[in-house]
N, C-alpha and C positions, 0 to 999 in steps of 0.2 A: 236380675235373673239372666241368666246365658244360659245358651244350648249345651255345653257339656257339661252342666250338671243337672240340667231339669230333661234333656231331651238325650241322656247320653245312651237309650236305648232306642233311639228313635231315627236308626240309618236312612231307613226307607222314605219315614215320610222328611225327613230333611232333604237325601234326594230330590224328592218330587217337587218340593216348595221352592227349590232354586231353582230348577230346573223351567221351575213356572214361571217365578219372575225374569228371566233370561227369555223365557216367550214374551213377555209381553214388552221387554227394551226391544225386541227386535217388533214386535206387530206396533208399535209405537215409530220405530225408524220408514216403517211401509207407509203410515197411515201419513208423516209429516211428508214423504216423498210421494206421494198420491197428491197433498195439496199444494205442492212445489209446482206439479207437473200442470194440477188448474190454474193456478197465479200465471205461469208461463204462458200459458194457451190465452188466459185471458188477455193478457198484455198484448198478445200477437194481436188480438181481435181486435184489440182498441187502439193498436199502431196502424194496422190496415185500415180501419176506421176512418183514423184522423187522414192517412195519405189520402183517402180517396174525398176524401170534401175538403183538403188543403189548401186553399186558393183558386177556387171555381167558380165561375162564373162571368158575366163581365170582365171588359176591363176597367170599366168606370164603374163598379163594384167592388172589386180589388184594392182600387189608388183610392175607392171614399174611406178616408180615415177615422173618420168619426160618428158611423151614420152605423146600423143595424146590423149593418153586411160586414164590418169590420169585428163588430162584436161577435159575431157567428165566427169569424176566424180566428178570434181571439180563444172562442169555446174551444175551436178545435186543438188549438197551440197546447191549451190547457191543458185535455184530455189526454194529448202526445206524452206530455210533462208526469202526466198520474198515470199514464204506461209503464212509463220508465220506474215507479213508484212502487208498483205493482213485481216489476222482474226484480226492483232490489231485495224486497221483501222472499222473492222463490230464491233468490242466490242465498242469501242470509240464514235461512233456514236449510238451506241443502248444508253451506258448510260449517253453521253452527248447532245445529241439531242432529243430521243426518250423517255427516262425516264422523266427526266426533261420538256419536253414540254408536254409530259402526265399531271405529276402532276401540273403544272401548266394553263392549261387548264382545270383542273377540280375546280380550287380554282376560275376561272375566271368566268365557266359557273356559279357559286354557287355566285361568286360576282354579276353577270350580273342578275341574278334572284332575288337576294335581293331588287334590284335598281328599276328595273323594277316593280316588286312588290309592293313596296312602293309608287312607281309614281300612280298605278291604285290605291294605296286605298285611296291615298290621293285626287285622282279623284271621286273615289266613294264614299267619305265622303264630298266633295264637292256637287256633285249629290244629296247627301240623304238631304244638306242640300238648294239645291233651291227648292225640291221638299216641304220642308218645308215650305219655301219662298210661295211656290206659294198656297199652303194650308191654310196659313194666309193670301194671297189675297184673294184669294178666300172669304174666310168667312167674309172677314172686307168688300169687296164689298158686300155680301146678307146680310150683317145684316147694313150694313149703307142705302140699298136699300129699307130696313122692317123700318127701322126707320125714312124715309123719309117717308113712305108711310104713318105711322101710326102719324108722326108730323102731314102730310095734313089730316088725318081723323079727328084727335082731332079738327082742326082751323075751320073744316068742322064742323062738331057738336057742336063747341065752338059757333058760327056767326047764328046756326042754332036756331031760337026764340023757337022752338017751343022741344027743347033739352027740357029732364031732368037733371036737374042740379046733379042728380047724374052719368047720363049715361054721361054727359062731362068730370064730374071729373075722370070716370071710365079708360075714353080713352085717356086725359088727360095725368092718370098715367101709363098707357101701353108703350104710347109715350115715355114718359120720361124712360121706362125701356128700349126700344129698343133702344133708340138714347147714354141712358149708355153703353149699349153690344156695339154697333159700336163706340162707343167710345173706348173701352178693346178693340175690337176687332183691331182697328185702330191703337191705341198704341202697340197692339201683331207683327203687321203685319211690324210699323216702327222699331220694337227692332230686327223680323228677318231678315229685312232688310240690316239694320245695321251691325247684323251679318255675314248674307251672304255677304257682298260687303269686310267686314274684312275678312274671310275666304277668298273669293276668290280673293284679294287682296294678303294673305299671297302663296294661291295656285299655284297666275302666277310669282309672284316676289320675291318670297321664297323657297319653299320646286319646285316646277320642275325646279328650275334654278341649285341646287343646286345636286339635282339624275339627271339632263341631264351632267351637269359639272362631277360628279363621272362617270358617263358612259363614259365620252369623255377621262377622265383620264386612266377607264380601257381601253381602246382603245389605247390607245395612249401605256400605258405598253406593250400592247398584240403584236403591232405594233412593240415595241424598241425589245422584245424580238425572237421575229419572223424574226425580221430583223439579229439577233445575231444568231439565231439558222442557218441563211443562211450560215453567213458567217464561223460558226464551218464545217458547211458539205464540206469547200473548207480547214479551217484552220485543220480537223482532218488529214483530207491526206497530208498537207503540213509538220507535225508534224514526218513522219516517209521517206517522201523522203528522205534527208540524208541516212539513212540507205537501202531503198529500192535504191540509186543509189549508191550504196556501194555494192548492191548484184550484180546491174547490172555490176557497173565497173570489179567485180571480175568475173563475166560471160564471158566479154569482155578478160580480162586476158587471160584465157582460153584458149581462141581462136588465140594467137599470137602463133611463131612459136616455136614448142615443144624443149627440151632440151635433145635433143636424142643422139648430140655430146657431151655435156659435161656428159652422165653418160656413153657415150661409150669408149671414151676418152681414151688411154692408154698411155698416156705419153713418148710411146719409142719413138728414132727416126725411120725413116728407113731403113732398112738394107745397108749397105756398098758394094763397090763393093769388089767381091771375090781375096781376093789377091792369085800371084801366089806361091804355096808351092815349093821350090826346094829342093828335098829329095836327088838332085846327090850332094848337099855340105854334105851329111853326109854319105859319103860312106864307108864301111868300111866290113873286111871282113865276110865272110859269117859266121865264128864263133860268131861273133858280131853282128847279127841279132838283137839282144832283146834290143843291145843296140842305134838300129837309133834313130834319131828324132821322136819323136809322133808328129799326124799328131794338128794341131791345132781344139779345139771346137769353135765353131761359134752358136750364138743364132739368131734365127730368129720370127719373129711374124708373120705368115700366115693372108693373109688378107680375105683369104675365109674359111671358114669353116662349116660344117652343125651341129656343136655341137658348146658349147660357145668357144670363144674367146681362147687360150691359147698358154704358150707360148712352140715352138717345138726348139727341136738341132737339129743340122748339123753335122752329122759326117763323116769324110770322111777315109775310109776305107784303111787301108796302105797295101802297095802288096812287094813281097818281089823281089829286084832286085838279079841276079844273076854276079858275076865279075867273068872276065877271067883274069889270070894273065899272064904279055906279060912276057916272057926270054929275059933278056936283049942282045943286040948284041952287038959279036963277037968283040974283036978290033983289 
């Protein structure tokens, strides 16, 4: 089925129906530049966002690389990242949706007006040519009507005894002129005839079958593309998920359990239990003080401290014994 033979009376409402879908590429080019203009706005809210908690706080919140406060900056690097994500997605769609369906809704309105145009003149050339038509009726009826009138005058005056034979011949030849014109004139009226039914013979079976079929085509284009332009407004965001669940996953990251042990981590064991020191195996007299046993050093790692980490000694302070010498007894 095509429009110039099912719809080839049907100017108006073809009119109208293109007319319609050319609204609605255009309320479709508003509607995707409306959500360009939220993605943008969004983006901004979530750039200013990320700047204002980018690095704040301490400084020894900042350089803790593995501990809670880094993952909160990591969220925010993230969210910077799904900013940028955000404005590709409003660019994408201004120049794949909105540009394009601009410029090509302007070549359509400019085609649809060609078409349309051509269809009235070929109507109005039609028109100027039955009014023709009926302009040669006209006249070939009043002069076939004058020449009838004037044949019966002559046959009247002809039959009439008491004619002058030249007053017969007079009207005679008058007759015979008038029934020449409606003759011409008769032959005029069958040639525009003839005309007109070839005109508008080519008018219903040719030329509007053939601008309703070009309209039905642009329709139908306007249609496939508008159909496409749909499916970009789901396929431009489809195009950057990957990445945008790439910012989310690393968001998510973030949020597991921070790595406060492994940079806290010191690798000692824990301290041992304190052996007992016996200083009585090294007894010796009191001249030979300098020469006891020293006491042993021990290292320990404090597990409290209000400063960082470090590591303290144990020293255990040596005291001096005093010997009494026995006399041996008597034998």
């Amino acid at each position: 089925m095509d429009w110039g033979t099912d719809l080839w009376d049907q100017y108006d409402g073809i009119d109208k129906h293109t007319q319609s879908g050319l609204d609605l590429v255009d309320r479709y080019v508003k509607f995707v530049r409306e959500r360009t203009e939220i993605e943008q706005n969004y983006a901004k809210q979530l750039r200013n966002l990320s700047k204002k908690y980018l690095k704040r706080g301490s400084k020894e919140e900042q350089e803790c690389g593995f501990t809670n406060h880094q993952s909160f900056q990591d969220i925010v690097n993230e969210l910077n990242d799904y900013a940028g994500q955000r404005e590709l997605i409003a660019e994408n769609m201004m120049t794949g949706i909105c540009v394009e369906l601009t410029k090509y809704l302007q070549d359509l309105k400019q085609e649809r007006k060609t078409y349309l145009a051509d269809a009235k003149k070929a109507q109005q050339n039609l028109e100027i040519s039955f009014k023709q038509l009926e302009n040669t009726k006209r006249r070939f009826a009043k002069e076939w009507g004058e020449a009838e009138k004037a044949t019966q005058q002559a046959e009247k005056i002809e039959n009439d005894t008491n004619a002058v034979k030249a007053d017969v011949e007079k009207v005679k030849q008058h007759a015979h002129v008038k029934t020449h014109t409606a003759e011409e004139c008769r032959n005029d009226y069958a040639a525009q005839l003839q005309k007109y039914n070839k005109e508008q013979n080519t008018f219903y079976y040719t030329e509007i079958p053939q601008l309703f079929n070009k309209l039905q085509d642009m329709d139908e284009r306007r249609i496939r593309c508008l159909a496409e332009g749909y499916s970009q407004f789901a396929e431009v965001e489809k195009k950057v998920l990957p990445i945008i669940t790439k910012c989310l996953d690393g968001i998510s990251m973030a949020g597991t359990p921070c790595g406060f042990i492994e940079q806290h981590k010191s690798g000692f064991e824990r301290p041992a239990e304190v052996d007992f020191e016996d200083y009585s195996q090294g007894i010796k007299p009191a001249s030979s003080d300098a020469n006891l046993n020293q006491p042993k050093i021990r290292t320990k790692l404090w597990p409290f401290s209000h400063k960082k980490t470090k590591v303290c000694t144990l020293h255990t302070t040596p005291y001096t014994l005093t010997y009494v010498r026995h006399q041996p007894q008597p034998t």
